[in-house]
C-alpha positions in Angstrom: 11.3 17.5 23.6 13.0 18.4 26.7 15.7 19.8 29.2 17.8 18.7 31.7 19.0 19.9 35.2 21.0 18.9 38.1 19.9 18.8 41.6 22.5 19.5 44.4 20.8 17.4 47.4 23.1 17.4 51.0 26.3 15.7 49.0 24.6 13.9 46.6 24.1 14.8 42.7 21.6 13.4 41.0 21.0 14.3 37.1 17.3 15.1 36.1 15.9 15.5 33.0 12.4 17.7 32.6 10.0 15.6 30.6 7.0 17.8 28.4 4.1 16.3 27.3 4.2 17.2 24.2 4.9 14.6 20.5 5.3 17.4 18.5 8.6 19.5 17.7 7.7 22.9 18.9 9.9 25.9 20.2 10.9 26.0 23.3 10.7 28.7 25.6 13.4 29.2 28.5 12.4 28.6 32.0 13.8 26.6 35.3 12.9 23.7 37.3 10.6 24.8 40.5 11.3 22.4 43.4 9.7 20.8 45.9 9.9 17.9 48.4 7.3 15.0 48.0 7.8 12.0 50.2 11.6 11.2 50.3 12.7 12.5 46.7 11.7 15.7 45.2 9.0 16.8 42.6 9.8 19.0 39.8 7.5 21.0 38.1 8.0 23.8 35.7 6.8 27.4 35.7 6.5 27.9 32.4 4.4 25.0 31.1 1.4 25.6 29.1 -0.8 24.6 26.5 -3.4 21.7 26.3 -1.6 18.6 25.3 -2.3 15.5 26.3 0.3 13.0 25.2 3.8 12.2 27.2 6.8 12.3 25.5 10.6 12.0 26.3 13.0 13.4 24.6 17.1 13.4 24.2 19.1 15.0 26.6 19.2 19.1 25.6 22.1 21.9 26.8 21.8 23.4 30.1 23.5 27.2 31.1 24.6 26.7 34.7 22.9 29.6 36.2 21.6 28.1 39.2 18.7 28.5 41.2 17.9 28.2 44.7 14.5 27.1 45.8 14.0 26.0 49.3 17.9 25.2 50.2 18.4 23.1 46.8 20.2 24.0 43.7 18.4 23.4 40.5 20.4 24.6 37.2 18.7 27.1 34.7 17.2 24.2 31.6 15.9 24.7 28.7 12.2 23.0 28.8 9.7 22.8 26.3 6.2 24.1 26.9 3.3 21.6 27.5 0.2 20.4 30.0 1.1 21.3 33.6 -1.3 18.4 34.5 0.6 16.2 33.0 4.5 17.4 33.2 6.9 14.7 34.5 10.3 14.8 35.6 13.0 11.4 34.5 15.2 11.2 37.8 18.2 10.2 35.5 21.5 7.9 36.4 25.0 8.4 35.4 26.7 7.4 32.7 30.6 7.2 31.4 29.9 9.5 28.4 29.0 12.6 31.3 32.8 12.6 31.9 34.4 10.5 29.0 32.7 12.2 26.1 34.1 10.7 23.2 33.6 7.1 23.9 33.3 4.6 21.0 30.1 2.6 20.9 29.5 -0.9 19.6 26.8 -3.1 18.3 25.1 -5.0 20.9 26.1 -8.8 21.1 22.8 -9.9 21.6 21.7 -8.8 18.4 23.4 -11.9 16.6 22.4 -14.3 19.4 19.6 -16.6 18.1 18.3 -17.0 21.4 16.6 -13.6 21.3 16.4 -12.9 17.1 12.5 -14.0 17.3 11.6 -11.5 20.5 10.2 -8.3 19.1 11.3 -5.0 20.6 13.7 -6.7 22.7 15.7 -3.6 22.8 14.7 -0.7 24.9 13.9 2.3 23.7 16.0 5.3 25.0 13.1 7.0 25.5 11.5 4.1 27.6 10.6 5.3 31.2 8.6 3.6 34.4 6.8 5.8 36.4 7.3 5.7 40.2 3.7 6.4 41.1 1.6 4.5 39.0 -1.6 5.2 40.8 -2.0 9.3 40.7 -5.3 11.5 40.9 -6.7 12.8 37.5 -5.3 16.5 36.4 -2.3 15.5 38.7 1.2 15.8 37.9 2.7 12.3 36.8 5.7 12.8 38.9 9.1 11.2 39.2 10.0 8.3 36.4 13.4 6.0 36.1 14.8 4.8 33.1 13.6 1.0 32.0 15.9 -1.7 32.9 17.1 -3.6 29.8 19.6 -4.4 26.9 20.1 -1.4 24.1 21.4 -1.6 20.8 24.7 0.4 21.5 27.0 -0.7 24.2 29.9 1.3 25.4 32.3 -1.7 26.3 34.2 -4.3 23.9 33.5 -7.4 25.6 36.7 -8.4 24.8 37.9 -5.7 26.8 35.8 -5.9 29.6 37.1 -7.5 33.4 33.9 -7.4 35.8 34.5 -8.5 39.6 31.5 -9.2 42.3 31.6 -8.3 45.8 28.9 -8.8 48.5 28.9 -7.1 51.5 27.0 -7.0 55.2 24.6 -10.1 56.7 23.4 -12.6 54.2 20.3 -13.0 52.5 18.3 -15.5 50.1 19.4 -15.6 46.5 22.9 -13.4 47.0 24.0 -17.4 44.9 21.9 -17.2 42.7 22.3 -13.4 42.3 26.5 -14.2 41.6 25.6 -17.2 38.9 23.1 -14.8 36.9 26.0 -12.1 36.5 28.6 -14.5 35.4 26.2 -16.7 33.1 24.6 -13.3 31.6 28.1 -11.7 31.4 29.3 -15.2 29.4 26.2 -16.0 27.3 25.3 -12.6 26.6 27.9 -10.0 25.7 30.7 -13.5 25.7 32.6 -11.5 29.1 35.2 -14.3 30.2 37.2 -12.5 32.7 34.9 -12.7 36.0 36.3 -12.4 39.5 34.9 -12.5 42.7 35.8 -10.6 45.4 35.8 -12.3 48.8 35.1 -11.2 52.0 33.3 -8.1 51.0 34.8 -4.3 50.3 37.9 -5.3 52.5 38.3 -8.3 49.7 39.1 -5.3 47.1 42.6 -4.4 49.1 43.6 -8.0 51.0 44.0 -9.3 47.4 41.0 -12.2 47.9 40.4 -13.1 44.6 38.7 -16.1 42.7 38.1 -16.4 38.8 34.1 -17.3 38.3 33.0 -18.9 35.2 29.4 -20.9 34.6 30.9 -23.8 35.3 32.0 -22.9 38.4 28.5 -21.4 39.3 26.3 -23.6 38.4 24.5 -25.1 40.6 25.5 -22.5 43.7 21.7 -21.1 43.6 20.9 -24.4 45.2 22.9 -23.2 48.4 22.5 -20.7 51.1 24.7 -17.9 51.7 27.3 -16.7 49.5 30.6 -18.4 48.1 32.3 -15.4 48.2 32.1 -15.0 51.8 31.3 -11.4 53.2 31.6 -9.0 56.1 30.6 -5.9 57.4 32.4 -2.7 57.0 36.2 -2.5 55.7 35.1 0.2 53.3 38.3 2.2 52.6 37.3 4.2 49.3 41.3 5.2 48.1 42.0 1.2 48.5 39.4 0.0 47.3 39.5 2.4 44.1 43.2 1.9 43.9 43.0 -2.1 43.6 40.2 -1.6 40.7 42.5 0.7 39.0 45.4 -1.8 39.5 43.6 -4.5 38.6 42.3 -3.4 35.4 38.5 -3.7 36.5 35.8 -2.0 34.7 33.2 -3.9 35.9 32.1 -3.7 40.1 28.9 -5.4 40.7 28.3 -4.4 44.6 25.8 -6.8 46.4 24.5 -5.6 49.3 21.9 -3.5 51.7 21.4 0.1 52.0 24.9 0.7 54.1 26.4 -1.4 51.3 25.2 1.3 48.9 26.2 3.6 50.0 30.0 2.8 49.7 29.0 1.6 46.2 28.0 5.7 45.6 30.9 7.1 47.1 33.3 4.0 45.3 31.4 5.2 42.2 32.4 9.1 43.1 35.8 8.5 43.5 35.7 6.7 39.9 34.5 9.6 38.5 36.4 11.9 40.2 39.3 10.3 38.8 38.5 9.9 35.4 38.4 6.5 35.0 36.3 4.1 32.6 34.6 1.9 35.5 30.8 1.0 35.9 29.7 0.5 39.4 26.4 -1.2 39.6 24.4 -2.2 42.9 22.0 -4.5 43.5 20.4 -3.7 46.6 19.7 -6.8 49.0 18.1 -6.9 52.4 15.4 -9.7 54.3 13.7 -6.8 55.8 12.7 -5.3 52.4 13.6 -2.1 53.9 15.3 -0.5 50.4 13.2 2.8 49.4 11.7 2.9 45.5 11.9 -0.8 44.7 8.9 -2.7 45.2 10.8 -5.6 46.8 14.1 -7.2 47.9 15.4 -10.3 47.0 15.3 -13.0 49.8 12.2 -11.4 51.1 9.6 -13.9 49.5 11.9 -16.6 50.7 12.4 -15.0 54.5 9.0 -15.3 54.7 8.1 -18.3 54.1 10.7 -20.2 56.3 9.0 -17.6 59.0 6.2 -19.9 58.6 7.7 -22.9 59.9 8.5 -20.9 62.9 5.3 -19.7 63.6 3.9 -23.2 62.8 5.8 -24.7 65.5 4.6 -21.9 68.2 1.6 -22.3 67.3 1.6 -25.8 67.8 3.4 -25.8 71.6 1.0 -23.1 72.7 -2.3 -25.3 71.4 -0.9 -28.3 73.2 -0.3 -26.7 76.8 -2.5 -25.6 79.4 -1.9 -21.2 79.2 0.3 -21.7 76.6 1.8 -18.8 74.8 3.8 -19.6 71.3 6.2 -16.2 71.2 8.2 -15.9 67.7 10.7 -13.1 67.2 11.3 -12.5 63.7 14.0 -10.2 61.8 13.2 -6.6 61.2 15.7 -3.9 62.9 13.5 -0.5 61.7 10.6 -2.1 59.5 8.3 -5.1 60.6 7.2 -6.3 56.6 8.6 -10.0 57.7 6.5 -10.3 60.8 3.2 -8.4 58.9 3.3 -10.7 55.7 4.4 -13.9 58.0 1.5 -13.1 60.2 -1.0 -12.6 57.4 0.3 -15.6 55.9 0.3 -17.6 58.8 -3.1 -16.9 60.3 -2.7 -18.4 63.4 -1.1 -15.4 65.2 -2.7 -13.1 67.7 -0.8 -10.3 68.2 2.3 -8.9 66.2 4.0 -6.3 66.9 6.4 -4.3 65.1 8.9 -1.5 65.3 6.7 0.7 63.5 3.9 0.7 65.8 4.7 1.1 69.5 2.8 -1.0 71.5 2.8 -0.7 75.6 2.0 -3.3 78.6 0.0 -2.4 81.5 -3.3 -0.8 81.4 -6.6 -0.7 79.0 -5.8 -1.4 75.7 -2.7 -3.1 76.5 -0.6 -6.3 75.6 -1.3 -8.2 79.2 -4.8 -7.3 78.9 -5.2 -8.6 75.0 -3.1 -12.2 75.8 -4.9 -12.5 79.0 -8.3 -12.6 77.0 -6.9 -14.7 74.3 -5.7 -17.7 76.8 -8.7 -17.0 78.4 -11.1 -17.5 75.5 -8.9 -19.9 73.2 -6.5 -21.1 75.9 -3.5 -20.1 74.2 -1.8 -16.8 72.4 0.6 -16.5 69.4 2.7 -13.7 69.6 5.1 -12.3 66.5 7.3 -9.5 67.4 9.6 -8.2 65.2 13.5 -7.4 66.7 13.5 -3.7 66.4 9.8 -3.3 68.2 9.4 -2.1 71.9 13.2 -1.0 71.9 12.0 1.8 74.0 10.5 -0.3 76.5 13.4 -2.3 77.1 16.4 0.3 76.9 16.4 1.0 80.6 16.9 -2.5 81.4 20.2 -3.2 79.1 23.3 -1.4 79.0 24.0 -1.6 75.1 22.0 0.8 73.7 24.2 2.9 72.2 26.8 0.2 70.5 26.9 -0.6 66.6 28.4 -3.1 64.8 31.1 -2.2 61.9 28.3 -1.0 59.5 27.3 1.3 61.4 23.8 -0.1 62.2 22.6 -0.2 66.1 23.3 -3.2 68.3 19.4 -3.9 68.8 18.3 -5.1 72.5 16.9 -8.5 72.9 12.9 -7.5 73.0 12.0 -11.4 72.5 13.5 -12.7 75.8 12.4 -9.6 77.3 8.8 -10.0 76.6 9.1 -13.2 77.3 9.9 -13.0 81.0 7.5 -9.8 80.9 4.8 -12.3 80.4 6.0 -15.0 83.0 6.0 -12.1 85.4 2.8 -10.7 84.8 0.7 -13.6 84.6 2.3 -15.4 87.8 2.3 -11.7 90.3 -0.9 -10.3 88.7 -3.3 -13.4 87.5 -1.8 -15.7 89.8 -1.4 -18.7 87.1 1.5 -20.4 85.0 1.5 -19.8 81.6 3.6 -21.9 79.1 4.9 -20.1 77.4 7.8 -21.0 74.2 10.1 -18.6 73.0 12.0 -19.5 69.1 14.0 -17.1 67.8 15.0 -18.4 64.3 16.3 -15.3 62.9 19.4 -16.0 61.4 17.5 -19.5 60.1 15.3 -17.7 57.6 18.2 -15.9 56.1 20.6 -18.9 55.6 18.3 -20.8 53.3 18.3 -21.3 49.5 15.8 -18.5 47.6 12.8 -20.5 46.6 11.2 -20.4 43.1 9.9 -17.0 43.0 12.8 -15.5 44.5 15.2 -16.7 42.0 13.5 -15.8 39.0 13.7 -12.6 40.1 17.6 -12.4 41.2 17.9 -13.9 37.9 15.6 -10.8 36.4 18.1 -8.4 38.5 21.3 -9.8 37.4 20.2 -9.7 34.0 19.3 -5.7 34.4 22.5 -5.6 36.0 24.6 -6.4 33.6 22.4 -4.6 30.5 22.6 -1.4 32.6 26.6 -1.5 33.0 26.9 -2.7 29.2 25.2 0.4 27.9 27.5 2.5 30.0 25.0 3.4 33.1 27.1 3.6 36.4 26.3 4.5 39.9 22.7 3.2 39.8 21.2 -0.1 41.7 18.5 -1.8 39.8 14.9 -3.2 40.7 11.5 -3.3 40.2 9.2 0.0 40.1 5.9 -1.0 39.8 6.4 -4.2 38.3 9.0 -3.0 36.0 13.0 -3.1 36.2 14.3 0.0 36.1 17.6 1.7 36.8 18.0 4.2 39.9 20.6 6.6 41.3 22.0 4.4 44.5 21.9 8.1 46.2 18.1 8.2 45.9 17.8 4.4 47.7 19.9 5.3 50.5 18.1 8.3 51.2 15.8 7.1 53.2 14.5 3.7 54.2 11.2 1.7 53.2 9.1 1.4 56.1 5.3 -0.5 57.1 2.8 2.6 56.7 0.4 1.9 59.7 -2.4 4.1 58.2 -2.3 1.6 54.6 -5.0 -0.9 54.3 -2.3 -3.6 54.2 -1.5 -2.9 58.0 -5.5 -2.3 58.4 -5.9 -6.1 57.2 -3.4 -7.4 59.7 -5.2 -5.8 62.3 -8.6 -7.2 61.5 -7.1 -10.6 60.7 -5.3 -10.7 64.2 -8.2 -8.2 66.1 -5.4 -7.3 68.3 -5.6 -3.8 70.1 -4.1 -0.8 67.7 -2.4 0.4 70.7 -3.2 3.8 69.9 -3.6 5.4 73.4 0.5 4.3 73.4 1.4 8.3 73.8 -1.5 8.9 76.5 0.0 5.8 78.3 3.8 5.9 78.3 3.5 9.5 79.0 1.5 8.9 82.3 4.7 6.0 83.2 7.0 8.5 82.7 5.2 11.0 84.9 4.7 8.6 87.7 8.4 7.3 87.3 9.7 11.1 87.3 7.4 12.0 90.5 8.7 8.9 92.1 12.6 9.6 91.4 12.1 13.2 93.0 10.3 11.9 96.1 13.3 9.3 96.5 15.9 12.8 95.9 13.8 14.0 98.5 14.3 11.7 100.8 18.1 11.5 100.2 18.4 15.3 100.5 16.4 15.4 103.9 18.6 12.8 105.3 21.8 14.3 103.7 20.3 17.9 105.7 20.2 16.5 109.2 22.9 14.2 108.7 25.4 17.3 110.5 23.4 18.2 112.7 23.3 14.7 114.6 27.1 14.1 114.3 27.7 17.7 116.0 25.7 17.0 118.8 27.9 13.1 119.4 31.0 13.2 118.9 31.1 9.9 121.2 28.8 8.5 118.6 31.6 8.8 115.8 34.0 7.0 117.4 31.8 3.9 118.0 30.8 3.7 114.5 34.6 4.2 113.9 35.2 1.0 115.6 32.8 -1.1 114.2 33.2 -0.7 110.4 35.3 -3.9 110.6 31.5 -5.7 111.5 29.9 -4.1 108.4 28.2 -0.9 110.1 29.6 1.8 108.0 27.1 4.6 108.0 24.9 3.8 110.5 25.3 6.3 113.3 23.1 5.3 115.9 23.2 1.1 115.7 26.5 1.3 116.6 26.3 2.9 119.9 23.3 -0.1 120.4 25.6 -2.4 119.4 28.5 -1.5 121.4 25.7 -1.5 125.0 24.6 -4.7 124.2 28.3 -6.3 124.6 28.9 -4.4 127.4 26.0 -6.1 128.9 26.6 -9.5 127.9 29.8 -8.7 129.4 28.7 -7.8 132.5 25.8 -10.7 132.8 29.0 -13.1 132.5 30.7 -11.6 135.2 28.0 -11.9 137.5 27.6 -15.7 136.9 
């Protein structure tokens, strides 16, 4: 058995439903929902659970009063919640669906039911009950902690296919598999529930109000997964929520599939918002997409498996330049704005790198411990150095040196300096002033290269695992979630909880512990101890140079009071360039005067 509750988080509403551990029927006493942040979503627990049950069960949907709660700065609603093992309590972090504002919706039997394809697959239907934990790995007497609904066909669907007109958009930079992502959600539209009314949205959200529209049907998509990119074309920003709602509503959509990353999202939650604000039968579904695997709760992004392994190439090649040259240095900048999971997988993968280096863990130059010291031992023991570095690391280092630090582009994210040719003049510089030798040193930056490409084997299977989900989810009547894997499992999650924050490489895992015994490059931990010491010397050299300025500034009056002859010769000779120099002038104008008077005499 079991209540639900609402949490009011910043702007975002997220449904919650408080899950016992209990299989048997028993009363249920009235409590609330005690609150409490763990990691980047919150853990509920109940007050009042009790007993000494063991098994986990979940339960339909009960009543709630609305007398809320406030615990901590969030708003929990009063729920009625049934009594069970504290140890074992969970909480289903729930998504929306149409029924929440469009109660009386008729259902209908599920069109796969009478599709042979599946009759032989036992429990092919999920269970509403079914659930997939978000921790899988958890300390005995422990809470079990937050749990999503399972991704997945159910028996009832709350749309006639007949009735149904779906449209696809995707949005921001591209990505391996966004075809083959497109295909799946036609084909599993067509074959599955027989949808025939398919358009695609081009250009991304502005595509939704400029009236780019083109009909998709199998036929038409067939063999697009072969391709890179996305034949619907896309674009960053252009999200106008009343337009784009307002062309949706015109167009009789009821359908939005919203491909993109976690900016993307976003707009998908406040598109879906506005839906429900208005009243209006529409399922928005995202399907989250970014290279960087940088999307919170999912174990992976599509595209990522692909990314990289056409890093590898990359890294190949570097690898071979700086084997085949005297000092030479392979240097390979790979995508990664605020997490470095393409460069720490490409690396480990690879084998051949040295050093890699990524936004997560700043690294610094000069001094023990630090970058010069660890490629100058490499090329001095091997007689070359691999270097990986991922785009968003040492942006600290290099932000004096450029002037666009604080530009974005339209979706809001921050124009990122150029670290790779940075560092790679760093190191020409270093080695020629400091060690007095030539290194060779080869910079590729193929970072829009590994995101063009068709997905590979793996990475289609899953886009077509995705789309599938996808479509189920918006079927049944689920809107405003984004589907993926959790733990090896597809399940459906509020887009709010994705966007919250962002996944990032945890530097105190094992995984980033392997990278660093696989490359035995320097951990860079005295970072802090170093860059503060720079800065000190930097500051302490800035105030001796105000110093200066001031003490010249200070006697400055003093010197013109005393010659005002000295004024007017530096008057007169500003047209020969010596403005501001007081005392060369009166030289100047002596040593003319003598030349003069040497001529005269001859």
């Amino acid at each position: 058995m079991a209540g639900c509750g609402t949490v009011v988080h910043s702007n975002l509403q997220c449904s919650y439903l408080a899950l016992s551990s209990d299989t048997r029927r028993t009363s249920r006493p009235s409590g609330f929902f005690h609150g409490r942040r763990h990691g980047a979503g919150i853990l509920l627990t109940n007050k009042f659970l009790s007993g000494d049950r063991s098994l986990i069960s979940f339960a339909r949907r009960e009543t709630v009063s609305r007398a809320a709660v406030r615990d901590g700065g969030i708003v929990f609603n009063r729920a009625e919640v049934n009594t069970g093992n504290p140890d074992l309590g969970s909480v289903l972090e729930d998504v929306p669906h149409l029924s929440h504002w469009l109660p009386n919706l008729p259902t209908y039997p599920n069109p796969l039911q009478d599709n042979p394809a599946y009759s032989d697959v036992e429990q092919y239907f999920v269970h509403p009950d079914d659930v997939v934990a978000e921790d899988i790995v958890v300390r005995l007497n422990r809470p079990r902690g937050i749990h999503f609904r399972r991704a997945g066909p159910r028996e009832k669907v709350y749309f006639n296919p007949n009735e149904v007109r779906a449209c696809i958009v995707t949005c921001g930079g591209l990505c391996p598999g966004l075809n083959t992502v497109i295909r799946e959600i036609v084909c599993g539209l067509w074959h599955m529930y027989g949808v025939q009314d398919v358009l695609g949205i081009e250009g991304g959200y502005k595509g939704f109000y400029s009236h780019n529209t083109i009909s998709l049907t199998p036929k038409i998509v067939n063999d697009i997964h072969k391709r890179g990119g996305t034949i619907l074309s896309t674009s960053r920003g252009g999200h106008v929520t009343s337009k784009i709602v307002d062309s949706i509503q015109d167009r009789g959509i009821n359908q939005v599939y919203i491909l993109g990353g976690d900016g993307t999202q976003r707009g998908a939650n406040v598109i879906h918002e506005e839906i429900r604000r208005r009243g209006l039968k529409v399922a928005v579904a995202g399907i989250p997409k970014t290279i960087d695997n940088d999307i919170a709760v999912i174990d992976k992004s599509f595209g990522f498996d692909s990314a990289v392994e056409e890093a590898q190439r990359a890294i190949n090649a570097a690898h071979v330049e700086a084997e085949s040259f005297e000092n030479g240095v392979g240097l390979v900048k790979l995508m990664g704005r605020y997490s470095g999971y393409i460069a720490m997988h490409a690396t480990l993968a690879s084998r051949d790198v040295d050093c890699c280096l990524i936004p997560e863990s700043p690294f610094y130059l000069e001094g023990e411990g630090g970058l010069y010291e660890f490629i100058n031992k490499r090329i001095r023991e091997n007689g070359h150095a691999v270097v990986v570095v991922a785009e968003g690391a040492g942006q600290e280092l290099v932000a004096d040196s450029m002037q666009n630090k604080d530009k974005h582009d339209a979706s809001g994210n921050r124009l990122l300096l150029d670290v790779g040719l940075w560092l790679s003049q760093k190191l020409k510089d270093y080695f020629i002033t400091e060690r007095k030798k030539v290194i060779n040193l080869k910079y590729i930056d193929p970072t829009y290269m590994i995101r063009a490409i068709p997905s590979n084997a793996s990475d289609n299977v899953y886009c077509y695992l995705l789309a599938q989900s996808a479509v189920h989810g918006a079927m049944a009547g689920y809107t405003g979630f984004t589907v993926g894997p959790v733990n090896g499992k597809h399940a459906y999650i509020p887009i709010s909880r994705i966007t919250e924050t962002q996944n990032r490489v945890n530097t105190t895992d094992r995984m980033w512990a392997r990278l660093l015994s696989s490359t035995n490059q320097p951990s860079f931990l005295r970072h802090e101890e170093i860059m503060g010491a720079k800065r000190q010397k930097e500051s302490t050299t800035k105030m001796l140079k105000e110093s200066d300025v001031l003490g010249e500034k200070l006697s400055s009056p003093a010197q013109q009071g005393n010659d005002s002859s000295e004024k007017k010769v530096d008057s007169s000779h500003q047209g020969n360039g010596l403005i501001g120099r007081k005392a060369e002038p009166s030289q100047a104008g002596n040593g003319v005067a003598l030349k003069k008077a040497q001529g005269s005499l001859k």
